[in-house]
N, C-alpha and C positions, 0 to 999 in steps of 0.2 A: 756391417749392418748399418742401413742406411733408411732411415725412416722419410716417406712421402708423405711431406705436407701439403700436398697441391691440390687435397682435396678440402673444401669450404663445405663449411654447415651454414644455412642458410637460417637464421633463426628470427628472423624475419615475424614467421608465422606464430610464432610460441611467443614471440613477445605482445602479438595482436591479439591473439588467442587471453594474454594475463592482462592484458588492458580491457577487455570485454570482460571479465570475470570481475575485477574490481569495480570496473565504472556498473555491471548488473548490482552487484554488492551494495553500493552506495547507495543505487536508487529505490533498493528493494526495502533495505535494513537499518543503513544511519541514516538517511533524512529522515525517515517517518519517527525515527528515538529522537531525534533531535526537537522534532515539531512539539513531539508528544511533552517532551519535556520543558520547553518551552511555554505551550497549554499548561502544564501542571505548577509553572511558577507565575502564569500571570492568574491563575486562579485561586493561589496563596495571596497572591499581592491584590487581586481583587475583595480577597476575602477581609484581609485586613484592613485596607480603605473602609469596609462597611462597617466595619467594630468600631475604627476610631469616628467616624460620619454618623453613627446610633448614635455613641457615646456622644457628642458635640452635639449632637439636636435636641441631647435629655436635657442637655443643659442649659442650653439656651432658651426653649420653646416651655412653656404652661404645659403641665401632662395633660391637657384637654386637645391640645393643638396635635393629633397623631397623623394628619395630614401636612401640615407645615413641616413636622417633625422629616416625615418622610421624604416630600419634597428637598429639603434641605441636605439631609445623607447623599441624596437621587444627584442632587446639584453639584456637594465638593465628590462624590468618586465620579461624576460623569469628567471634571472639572481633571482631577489626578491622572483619571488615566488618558486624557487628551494630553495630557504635558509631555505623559510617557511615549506618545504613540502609539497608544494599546486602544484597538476595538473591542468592545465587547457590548450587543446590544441592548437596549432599554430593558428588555423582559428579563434577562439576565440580572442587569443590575437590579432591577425591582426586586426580582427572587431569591437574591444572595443578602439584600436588605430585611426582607422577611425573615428568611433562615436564622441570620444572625441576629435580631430580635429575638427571635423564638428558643434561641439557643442562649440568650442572654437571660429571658425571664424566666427559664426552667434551671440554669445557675444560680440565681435569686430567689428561687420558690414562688414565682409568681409575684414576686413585688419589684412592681418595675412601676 
């Protein structure tokens, strides 16, 4: 008994075939988890800029100054997340400054 090995499997095509199935995978399913998650910690880390940027303008500015006050927040996160490399536009920052005022003086009862 004598086994012929002379014949070749060409696998070629099966390994082209698992490199399209991955590289689809990748583009389909981890980038976009990766983006997503990405987005979800710079909007942690935006959101905390705004808490400690409130807090720093309660304290520095007269409670009459609620424009200065804002400005000033608007200024150190626009300021942070430029260091970071992080875009994130005006209307955003304004609106996560809001939020977390509003989310600070309903923690206080209204006494801000």
């Amino acid at each position: 008994m004598t086994a012929d090995f002379t014949q070749v499997i060409d696998l070629t095509k099966v390994i082209v075939a698992v490199m399209v199935i991955c590289s689809s995978f990748i583009t389909a399913f981890a980038i976009p988890w990766i983006k997503s998650k990405t987005n979800i910690s710079q909007r942690e880390l935006l959101v905390a800029l705004a808490k400690t940027a409130v807090y720093a303008a309660q304290q520095i500015y007269d409670a009459t100054d609620g424009a200065k006050k804002k400005q000033y927040a608007f200024n150190q996160i626009k300021q942070a997340l430029d260091a970071r490399n992080i875009y994130v536009n005006d209307v955003e920052i304004s609106e996560t400054i809001e939020s977390v005022l509003k989310e600070i003086k309903t923690e206080l009862n209204g006494v801000w």
